[in-house]
Short mmCIF file of the C-alpha atoms (twelve columns), coordinates in Angstrom:
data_MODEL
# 
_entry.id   MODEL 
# 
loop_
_atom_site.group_PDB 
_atom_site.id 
_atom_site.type_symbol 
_atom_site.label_atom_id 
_atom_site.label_alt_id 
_atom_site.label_comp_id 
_atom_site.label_asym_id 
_atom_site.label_seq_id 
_atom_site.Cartn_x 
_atom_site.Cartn_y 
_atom_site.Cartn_z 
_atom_site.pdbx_PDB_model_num 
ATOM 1   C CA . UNK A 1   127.456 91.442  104.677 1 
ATOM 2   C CA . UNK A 2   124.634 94.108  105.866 1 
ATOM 3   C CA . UNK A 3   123.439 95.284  102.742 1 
ATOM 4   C CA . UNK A 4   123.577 98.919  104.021 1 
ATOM 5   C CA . UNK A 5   127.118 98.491  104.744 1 
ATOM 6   C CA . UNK A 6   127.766 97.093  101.231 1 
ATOM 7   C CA . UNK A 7   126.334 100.348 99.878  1 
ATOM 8   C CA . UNK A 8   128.183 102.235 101.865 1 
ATOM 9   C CA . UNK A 9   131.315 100.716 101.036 1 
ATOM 10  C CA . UNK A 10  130.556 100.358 97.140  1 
ATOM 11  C CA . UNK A 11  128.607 103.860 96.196  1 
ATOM 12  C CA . UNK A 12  130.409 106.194 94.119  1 
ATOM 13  C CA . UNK A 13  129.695 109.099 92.173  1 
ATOM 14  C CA . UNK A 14  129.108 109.112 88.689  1 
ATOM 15  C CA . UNK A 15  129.265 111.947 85.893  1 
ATOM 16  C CA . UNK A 16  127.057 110.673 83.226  1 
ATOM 17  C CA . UNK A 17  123.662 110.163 83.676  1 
ATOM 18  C CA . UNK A 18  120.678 110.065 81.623  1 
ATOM 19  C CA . UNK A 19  116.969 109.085 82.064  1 
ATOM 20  C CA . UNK A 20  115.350 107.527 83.646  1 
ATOM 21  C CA . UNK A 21  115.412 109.234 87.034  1 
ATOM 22  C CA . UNK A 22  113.482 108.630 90.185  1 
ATOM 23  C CA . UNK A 23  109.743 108.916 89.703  1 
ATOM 24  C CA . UNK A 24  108.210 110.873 92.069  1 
ATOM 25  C CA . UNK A 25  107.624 108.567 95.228  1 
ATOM 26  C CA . UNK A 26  111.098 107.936 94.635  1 
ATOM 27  C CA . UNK A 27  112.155 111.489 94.804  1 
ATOM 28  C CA . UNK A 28  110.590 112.234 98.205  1 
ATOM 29  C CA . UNK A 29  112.180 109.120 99.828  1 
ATOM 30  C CA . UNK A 30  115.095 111.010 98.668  1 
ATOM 31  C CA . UNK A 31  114.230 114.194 100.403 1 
ATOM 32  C CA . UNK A 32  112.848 112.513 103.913 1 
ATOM 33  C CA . UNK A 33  116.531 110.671 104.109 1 
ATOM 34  C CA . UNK A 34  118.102 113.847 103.397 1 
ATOM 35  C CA . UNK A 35  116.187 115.711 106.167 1 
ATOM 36  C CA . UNK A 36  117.261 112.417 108.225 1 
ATOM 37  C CA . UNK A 37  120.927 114.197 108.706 1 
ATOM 38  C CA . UNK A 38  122.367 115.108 111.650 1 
ATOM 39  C CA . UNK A 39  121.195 118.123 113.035 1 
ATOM 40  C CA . UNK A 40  123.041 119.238 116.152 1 
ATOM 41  C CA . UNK A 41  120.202 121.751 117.644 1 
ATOM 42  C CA . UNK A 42  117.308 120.469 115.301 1 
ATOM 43  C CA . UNK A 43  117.913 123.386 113.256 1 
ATOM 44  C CA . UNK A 44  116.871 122.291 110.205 1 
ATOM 45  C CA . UNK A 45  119.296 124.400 107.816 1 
ATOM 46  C CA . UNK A 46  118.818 122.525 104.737 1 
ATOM 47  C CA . UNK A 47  116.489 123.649 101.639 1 
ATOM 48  C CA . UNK A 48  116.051 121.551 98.830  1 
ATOM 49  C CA . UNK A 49  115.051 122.976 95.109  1 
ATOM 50  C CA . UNK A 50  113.304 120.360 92.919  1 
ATOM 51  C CA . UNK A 51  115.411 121.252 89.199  1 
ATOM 52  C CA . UNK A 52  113.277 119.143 86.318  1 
ATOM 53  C CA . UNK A 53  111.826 119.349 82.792  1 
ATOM 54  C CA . UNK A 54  111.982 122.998 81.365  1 
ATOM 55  C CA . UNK A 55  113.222 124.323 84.318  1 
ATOM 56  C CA . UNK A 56  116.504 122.624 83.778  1 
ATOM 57  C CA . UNK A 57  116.566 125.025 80.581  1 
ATOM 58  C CA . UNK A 58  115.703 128.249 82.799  1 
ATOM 59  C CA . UNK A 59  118.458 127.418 85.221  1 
ATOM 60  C CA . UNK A 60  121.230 126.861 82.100  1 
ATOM 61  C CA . UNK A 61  119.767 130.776 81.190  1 
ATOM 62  C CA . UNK A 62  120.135 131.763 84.597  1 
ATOM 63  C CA . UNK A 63  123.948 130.374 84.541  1 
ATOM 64  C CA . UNK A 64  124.683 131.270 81.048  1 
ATOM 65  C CA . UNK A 65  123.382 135.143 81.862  1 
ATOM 66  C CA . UNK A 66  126.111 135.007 84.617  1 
ATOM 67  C CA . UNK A 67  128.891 133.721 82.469  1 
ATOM 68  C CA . UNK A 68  127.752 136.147 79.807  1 
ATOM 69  C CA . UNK A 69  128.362 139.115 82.237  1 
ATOM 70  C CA . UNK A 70  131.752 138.516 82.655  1 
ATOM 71  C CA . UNK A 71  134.201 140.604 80.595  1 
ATOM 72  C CA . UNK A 72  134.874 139.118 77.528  1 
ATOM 73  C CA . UNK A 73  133.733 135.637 77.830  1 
ATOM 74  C CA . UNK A 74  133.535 132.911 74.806  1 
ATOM 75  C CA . UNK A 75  130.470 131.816 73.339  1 
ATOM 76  C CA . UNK A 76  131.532 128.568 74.410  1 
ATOM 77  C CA . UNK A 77  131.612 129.420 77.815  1 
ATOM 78  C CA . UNK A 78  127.838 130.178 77.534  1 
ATOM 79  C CA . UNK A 79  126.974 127.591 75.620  1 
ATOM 80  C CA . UNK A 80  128.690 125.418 78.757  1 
ATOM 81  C CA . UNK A 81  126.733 126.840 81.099  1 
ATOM 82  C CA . UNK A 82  123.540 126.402 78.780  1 
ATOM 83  C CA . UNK A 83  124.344 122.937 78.909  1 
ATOM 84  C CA . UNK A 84  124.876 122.149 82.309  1 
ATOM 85  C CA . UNK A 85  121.808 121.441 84.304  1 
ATOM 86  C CA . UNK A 86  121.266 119.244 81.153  1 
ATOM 87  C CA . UNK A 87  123.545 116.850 82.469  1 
ATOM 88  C CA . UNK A 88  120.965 114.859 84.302  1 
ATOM 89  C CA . UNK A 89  116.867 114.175 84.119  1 
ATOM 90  C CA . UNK A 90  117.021 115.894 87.387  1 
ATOM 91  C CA . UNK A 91  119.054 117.958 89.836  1 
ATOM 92  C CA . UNK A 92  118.503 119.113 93.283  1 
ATOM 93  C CA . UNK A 93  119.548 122.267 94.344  1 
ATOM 94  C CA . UNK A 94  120.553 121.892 97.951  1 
ATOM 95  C CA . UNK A 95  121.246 125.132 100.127 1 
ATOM 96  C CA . UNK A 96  121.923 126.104 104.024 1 
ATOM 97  C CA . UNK A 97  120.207 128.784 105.484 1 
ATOM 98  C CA . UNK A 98  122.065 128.613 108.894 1 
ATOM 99  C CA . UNK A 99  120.511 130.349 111.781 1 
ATOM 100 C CA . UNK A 100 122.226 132.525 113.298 1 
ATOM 101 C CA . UNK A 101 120.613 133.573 116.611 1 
ATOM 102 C CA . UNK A 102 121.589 130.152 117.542 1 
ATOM 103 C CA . UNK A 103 124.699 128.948 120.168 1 
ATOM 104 C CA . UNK A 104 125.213 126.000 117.089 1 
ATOM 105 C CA . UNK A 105 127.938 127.933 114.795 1 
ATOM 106 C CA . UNK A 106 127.287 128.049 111.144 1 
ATOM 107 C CA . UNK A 107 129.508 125.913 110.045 1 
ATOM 108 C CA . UNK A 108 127.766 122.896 112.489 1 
ATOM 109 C CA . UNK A 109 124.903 123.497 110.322 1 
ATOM 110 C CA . UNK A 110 126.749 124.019 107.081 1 
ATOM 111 C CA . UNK A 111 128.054 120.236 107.823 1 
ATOM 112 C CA . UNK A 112 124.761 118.992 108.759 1 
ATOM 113 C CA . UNK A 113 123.390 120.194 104.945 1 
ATOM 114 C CA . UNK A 114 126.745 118.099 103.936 1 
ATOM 115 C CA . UNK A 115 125.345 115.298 105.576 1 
ATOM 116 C CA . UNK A 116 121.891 115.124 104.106 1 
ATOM 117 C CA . UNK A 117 123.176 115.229 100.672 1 
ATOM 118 C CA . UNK A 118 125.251 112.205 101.663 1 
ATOM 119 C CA . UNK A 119 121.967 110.441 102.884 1 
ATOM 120 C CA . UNK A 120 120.811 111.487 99.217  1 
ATOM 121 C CA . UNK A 121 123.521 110.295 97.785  1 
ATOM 122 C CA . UNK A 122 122.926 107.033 99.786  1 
ATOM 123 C CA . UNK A 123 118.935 106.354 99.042  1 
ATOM 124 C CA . UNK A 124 119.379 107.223 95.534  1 
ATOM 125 C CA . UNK A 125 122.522 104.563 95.442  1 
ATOM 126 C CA . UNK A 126 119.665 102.576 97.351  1 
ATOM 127 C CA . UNK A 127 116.823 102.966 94.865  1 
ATOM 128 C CA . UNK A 128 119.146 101.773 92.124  1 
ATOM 129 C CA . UNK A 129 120.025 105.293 90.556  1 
ATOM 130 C CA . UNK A 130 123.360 107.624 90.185  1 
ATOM 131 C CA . UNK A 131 124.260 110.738 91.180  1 
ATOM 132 C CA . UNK A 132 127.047 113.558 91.288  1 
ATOM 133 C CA . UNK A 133 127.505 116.084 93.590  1 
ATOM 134 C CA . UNK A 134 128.700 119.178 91.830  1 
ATOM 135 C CA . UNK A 135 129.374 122.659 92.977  1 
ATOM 136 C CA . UNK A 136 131.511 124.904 90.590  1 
ATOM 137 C CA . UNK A 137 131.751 128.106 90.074  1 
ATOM 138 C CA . UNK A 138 127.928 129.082 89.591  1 
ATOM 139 C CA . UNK A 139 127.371 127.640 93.573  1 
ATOM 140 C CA . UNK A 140 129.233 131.075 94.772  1 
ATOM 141 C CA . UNK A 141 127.335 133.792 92.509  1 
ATOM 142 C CA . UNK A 142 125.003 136.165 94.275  1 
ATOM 143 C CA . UNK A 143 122.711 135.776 91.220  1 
ATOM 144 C CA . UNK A 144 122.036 132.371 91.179  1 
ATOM 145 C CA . UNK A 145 121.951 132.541 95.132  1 
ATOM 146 C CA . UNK A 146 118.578 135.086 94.526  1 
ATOM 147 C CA . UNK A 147 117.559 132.684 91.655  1 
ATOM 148 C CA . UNK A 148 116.859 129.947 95.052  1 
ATOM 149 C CA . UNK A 149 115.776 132.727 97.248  1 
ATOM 150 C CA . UNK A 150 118.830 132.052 98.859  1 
ATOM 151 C CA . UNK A 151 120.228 134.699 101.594 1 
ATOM 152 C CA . UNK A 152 123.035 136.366 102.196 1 
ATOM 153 C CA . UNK A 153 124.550 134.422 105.004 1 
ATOM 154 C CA . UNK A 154 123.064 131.231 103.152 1 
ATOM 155 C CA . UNK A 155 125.267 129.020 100.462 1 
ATOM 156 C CA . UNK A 156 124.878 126.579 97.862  1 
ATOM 157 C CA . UNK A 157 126.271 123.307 99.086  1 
ATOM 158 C CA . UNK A 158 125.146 121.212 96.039  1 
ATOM 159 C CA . UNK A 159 124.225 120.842 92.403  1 
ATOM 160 C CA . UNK A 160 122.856 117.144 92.775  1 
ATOM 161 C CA . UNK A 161 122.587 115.457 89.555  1 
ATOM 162 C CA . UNK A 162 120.823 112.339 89.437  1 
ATOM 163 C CA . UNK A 163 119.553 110.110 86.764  1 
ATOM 164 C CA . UNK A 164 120.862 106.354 85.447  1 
ATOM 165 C CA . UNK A 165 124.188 105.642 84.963  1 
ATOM 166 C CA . UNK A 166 125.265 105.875 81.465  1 
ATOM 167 C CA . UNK A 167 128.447 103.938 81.898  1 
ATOM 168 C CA . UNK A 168 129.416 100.833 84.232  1 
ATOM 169 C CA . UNK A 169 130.430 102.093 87.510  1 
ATOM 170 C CA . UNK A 170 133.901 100.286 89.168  1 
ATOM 171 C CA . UNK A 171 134.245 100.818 92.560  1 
ATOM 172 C CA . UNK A 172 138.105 101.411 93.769  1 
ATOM 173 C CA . UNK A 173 139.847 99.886  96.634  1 
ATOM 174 C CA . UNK A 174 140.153 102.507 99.002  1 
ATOM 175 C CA . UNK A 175 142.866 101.536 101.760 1 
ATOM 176 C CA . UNK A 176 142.343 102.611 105.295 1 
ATOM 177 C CA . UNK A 177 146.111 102.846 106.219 1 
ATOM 178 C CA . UNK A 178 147.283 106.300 104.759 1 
ATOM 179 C CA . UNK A 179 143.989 108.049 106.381 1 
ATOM 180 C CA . UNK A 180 143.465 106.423 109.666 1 
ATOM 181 C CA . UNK A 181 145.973 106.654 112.905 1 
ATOM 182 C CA . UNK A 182 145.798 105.654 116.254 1 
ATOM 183 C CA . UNK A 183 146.115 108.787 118.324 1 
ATOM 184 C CA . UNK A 184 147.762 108.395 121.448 1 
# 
């Protein structure tokens, strides 16, 4: 079988992951297959934040300030938030700025974003790492939107956590029948 098939067929996501992560030649093959994603227009609506070392602490302040400004929130709730760009050696932030003086709609280029973290997903599967795309709450908060410089009419698409697999990964049998007709 092509082997890029077989890693197509046999990636999946995976929630616990510690060191080591990609090196840095590693990363940026990363980043050049996730600027590989269909584009319709050659817009180029993707931006990618680089989330390692320390900074992983500044962004768990960052969350845990806007968790802390809710009424009446638990300490563990904070200490959560704290804790969650911890959960991998590295992370990349990955946001659409859509243009909008375009004839491609937003959402073309929200799904072409979409698509590059999948080609992440992919080369990191490829370079023998793991990975989880996350979102959550903290994706849809104007303050960590400023903390990436990101605008108003831009989103979060994805937390990507990626490190090395802490547990064995099993890859389910997915069956094509319940999600694929023949339209006539």
């Amino acid at each position: 079988m092509n082997t890029t098939i077989e890693l197509l067929q046999t990636r999946v996501s995976c929630g616990k992951l510690v060191a080591p992560a990609p090196i840095e030649a590693e990363l940026e093959q990363i980043l050049r297959c996730g600027l590989r994603g269909p584009d319709h227009g050659r817009l180029k609506p993707w931006r990618f934040h680089v989330v390692q070392g320390l900074a992983r602490n500044k962004l768990g302040e960052v969350f845990a300030g806007v968790a802390s400004a809710q009424p009446e929130c638990p300490q563990s709730k904070i200490d959560k938030c704290l804790a969650m760009p911890l959960r991998a050696p590295l992370m990349v932030v990955v946001a659409c700025e859509p243009q909008l003086d375009t004839k491609i709609p937003a959402s073309e280029q929200l799904l072409a974003v979409g698509a590059a973290v999948q080609n992440m997903q992919v080369a990191i599967s490829a370079l023998g790492y793991s990975s989880i795309w996350r979102t959550g709450d903290m994706a849809y908060t104007s303050t960590v939107k400023q903390a990436f410089d990101v605008s108003e009419a831009g989103s979060i698409v994805a937390f990507l956590y990626i490190g090395t697999a802490q547990v064995a990964l099993k890859t389910p049998e997915v069956a094509l029948l319940p999600y694929v007709k023949n339209w006539i």
